[in-house]
C-alpha positions as CSV (number, residue, x, y, z in Angstrom):
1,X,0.0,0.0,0.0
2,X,1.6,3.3,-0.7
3,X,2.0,5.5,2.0
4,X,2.2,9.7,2.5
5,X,5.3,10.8,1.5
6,X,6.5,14.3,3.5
7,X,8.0,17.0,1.2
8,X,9.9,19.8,2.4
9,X,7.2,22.1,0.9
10,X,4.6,20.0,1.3
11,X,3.5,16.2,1.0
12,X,2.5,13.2,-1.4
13,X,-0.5,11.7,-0.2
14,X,-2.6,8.2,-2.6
15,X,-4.8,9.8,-5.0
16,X,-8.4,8.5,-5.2
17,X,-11.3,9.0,-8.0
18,X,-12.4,11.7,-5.3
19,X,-9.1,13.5,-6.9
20,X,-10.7,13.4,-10.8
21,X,-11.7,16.7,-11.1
22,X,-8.5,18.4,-10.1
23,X,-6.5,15.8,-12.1
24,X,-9.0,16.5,-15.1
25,X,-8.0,20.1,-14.6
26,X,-4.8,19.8,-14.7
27,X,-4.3,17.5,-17.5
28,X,-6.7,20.0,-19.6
29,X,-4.1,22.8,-18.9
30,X,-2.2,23.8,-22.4
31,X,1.0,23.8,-20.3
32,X,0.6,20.2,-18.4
33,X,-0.6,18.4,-21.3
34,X,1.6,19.7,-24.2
35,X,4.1,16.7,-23.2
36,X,2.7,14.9,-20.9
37,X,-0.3,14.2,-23.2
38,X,0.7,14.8,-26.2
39,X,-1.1,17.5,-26.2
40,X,-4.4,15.6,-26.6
41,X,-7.4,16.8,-24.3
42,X,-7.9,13.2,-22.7
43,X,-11.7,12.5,-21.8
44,X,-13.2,12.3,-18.5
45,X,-13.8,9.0,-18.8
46,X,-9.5,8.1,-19.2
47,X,-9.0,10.4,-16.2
48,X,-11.1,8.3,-14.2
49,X,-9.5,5.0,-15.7
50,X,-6.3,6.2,-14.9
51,X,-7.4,7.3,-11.1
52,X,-9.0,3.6,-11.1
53,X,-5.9,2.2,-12.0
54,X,-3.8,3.8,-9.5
55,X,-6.3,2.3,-7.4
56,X,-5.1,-1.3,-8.4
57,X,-1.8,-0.5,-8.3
58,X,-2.2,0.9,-4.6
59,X,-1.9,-3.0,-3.2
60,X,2.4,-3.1,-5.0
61,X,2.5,0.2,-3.5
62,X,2.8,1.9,-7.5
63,X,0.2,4.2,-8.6
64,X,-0.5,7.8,-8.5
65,X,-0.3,10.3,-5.8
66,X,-1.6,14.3,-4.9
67,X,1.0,17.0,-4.7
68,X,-0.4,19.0,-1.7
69,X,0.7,22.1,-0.7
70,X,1.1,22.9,3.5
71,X,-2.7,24.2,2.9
72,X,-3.7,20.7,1.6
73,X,-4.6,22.5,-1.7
74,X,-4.0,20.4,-4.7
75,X,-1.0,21.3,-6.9
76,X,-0.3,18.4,-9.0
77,X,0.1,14.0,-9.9
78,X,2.9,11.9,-8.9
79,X,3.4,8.3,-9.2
80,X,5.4,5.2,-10.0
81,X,3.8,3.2,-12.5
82,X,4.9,0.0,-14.7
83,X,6.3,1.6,-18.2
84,X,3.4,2.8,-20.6
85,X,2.8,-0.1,-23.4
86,X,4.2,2.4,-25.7
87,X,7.8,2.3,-24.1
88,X,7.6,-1.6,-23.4
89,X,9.1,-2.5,-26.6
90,X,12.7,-0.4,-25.6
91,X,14.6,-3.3,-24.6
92,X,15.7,-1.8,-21.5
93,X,12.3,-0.8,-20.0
94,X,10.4,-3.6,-19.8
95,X,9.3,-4.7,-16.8
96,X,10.7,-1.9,-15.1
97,X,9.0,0.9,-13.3
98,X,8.8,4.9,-14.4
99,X,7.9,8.3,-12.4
100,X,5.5,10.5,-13.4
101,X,5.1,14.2,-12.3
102,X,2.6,17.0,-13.5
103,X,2.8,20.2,-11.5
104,X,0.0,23.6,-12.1
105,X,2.0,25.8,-13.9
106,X,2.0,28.5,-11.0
107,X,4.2,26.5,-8.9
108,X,6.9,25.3,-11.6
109,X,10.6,26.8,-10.8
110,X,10.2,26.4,-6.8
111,X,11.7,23.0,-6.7
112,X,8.6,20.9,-6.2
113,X,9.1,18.8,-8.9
114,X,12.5,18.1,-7.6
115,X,11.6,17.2,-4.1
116,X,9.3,15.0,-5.7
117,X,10.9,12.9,-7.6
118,X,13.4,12.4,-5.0
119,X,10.6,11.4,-2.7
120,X,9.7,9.0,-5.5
121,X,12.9,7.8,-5.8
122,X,13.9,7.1,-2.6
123,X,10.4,5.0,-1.4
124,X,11.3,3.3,-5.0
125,X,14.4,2.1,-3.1
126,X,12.8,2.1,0.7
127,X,10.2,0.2,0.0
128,X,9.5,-1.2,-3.6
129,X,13.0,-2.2,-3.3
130,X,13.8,-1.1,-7.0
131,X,17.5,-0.8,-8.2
132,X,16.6,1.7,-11.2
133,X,14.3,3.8,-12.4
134,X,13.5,4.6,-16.1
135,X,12.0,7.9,-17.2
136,X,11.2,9.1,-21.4
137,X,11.2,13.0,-21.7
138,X,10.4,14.2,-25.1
139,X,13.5,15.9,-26.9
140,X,12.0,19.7,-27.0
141,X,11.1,19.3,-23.1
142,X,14.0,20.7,-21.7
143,X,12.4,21.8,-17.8
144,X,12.1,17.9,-17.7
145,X,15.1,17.1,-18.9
146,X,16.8,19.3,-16.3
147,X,14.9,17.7,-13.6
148,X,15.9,14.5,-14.5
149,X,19.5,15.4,-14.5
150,X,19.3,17.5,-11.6
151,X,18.0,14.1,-10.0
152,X,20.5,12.0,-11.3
153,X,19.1,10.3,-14.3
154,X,21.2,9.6,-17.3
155,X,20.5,9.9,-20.9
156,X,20.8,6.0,-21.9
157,X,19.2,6.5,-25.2
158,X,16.9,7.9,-27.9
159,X,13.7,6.3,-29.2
160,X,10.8,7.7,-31.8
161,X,7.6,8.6,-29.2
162,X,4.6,9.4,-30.4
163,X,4.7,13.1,-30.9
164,X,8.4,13.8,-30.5
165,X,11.9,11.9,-30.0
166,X,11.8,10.4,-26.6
167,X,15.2,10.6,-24.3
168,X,15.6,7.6,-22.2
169,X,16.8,8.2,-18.5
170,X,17.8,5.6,-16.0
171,X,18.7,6.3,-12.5
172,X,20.3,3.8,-10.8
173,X,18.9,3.5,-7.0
174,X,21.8,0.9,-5.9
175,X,21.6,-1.0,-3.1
176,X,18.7,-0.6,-0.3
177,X,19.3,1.8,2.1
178,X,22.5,4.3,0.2
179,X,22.1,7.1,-0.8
């Protein structure tokens, strides 16, 4: 089961379907969705699929989480998930296990994204017990591919994505309990 994860400016807490219409919200914005959708306005009915799914996933302790602020007010998605079926076919990334992060727009640039995927990273270690991490940024997304650098990802490879050239990232979480 996944757990609350504390953030230095604020926490990570299991999203539910109660969370759709802020997720639905966030994923319409032009900003959010531009590479995290592919720039495709995804229908109420996915939104709640995915939320459902997360669900499921809840019992490996994968899925999605809330970004909250210290006022509990929603600012974003997190999660671990299994890689996308689209990615599944780059050798490297099968089976293996990806972040996902979608802040508001009004709170990119404070280092929330960055305390988040470190969260992410370290309960992938903690308590998932992962060794790695994979992560596919499209090419012209360059805040995320700062964040993943700044995170400690490498560039391992390029593949074709569906809108873009995807970079392949791999962070290596060695052994349980290092840093």
């Amino acid at each position: 089961m996944k757990t609350v994860l504390d953030l230095p400016s604020g926490h990570l807490r299991p999203a539910t379907v109660d969370d759709l219409d802020a997720v639905l919200n966030l994923l319409h914005d032009p900003d959010v969705r531009r590479y995290l959708c592919d720039d495709a306005l995804l229908p109420r009915e996915t939104v709640a699929a995915m939320l459902a799914e997360s669900e499921r996933l809840d019992r490996s302790g994968m899925g999605l989480w809330s970004i909250e602020d210290f006022s509990g007010g929603f600012v974003g998605i997190a999660g671990l998930q299994p890689v996308s079926e689209a990615l599944a076919g780059v050798p490297e990334m099968a089976g293996e296990v990806e972040p996902i992060i979608a802040l508001h727009p009004t709170f990119w640039g404070q280092g929330l994204a960055r305390q988040t995927l470190c969260a992410l990273a370290s309960y992938a270690r903690s308590n998932l017990h992962l060794s790695q991490l994979f992560a596919a940024v499209d090419e012209p997304n360059q805040r995320s591919h700062r964040l993943m650098q700044t995170c400690g990802f490498g560039p391992i490879q390029t593949t074709d994505g569906p809108a873009h050239k995807l970079i392949i990232y791999r962070l290596q979480l060695g052994e349980r309990g290092s840093s």
